[in-house]
Phi, psi and omega in degrees: 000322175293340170297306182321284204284343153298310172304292196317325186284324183223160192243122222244336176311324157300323173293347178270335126024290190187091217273351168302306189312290218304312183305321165295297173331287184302311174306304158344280191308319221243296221303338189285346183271299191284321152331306162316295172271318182292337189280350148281340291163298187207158188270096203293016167269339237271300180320122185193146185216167192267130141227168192016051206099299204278159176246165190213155163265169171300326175288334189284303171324314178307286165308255222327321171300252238306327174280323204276302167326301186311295175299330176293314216289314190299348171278110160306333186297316170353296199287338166305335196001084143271211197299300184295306181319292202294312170308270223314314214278300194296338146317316173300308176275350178283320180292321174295292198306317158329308180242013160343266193322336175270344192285070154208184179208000000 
């Protein structure tokens, strides 16, 4: 009920514009917040997964987004989505989707 009468309060249309950019952006804001606080909370090494071959702890995982954010929201090219944008986006998203289940504390 309270989401109801939130939603109803605000206006989200400036963000749909170009709700890909507002996702980076908002990720940009949040993963370096959430590293922070969660990481008071749980031990982000507890966690590890293959990626690319490779095993990564959550934490690690965590940076490599938080660098991949940093760099898309700071490129004007970001709207241009070229070759490298598009390897940026699709990393970003192979790693969210990956540790998705773990991002709460």
């Amino acid at each position: 009920m309270l989401f109801g009468k939130r939603k109803k309060n605000l206006d989200i249309s400036h963000d749909c514009w170009n709700l890909n950019y507002s996702f980076i952006l908002w990720l940009n804001e949040r993963l370096p917040v959430y590293k922070q606080e969660a990481g008071k909370h749980i031990d982000l090494s507890f966690h590890n997964f293959t990626y690319k071959g490779e095993r990564c702890s959550f934490a690690q995982l965590i940076d490599r987004m938080i660098e991949l954010v940093s760099e898309l929201s700071q490129e004007d090219r970001y709207f241009d989505f070229t070759k490298d944008t598009e390897d940026k986006v699709n990393e970003l998203l192979d790693i969210f989707k990956l540790t998705f289940g773990c991002l709460w504390w």
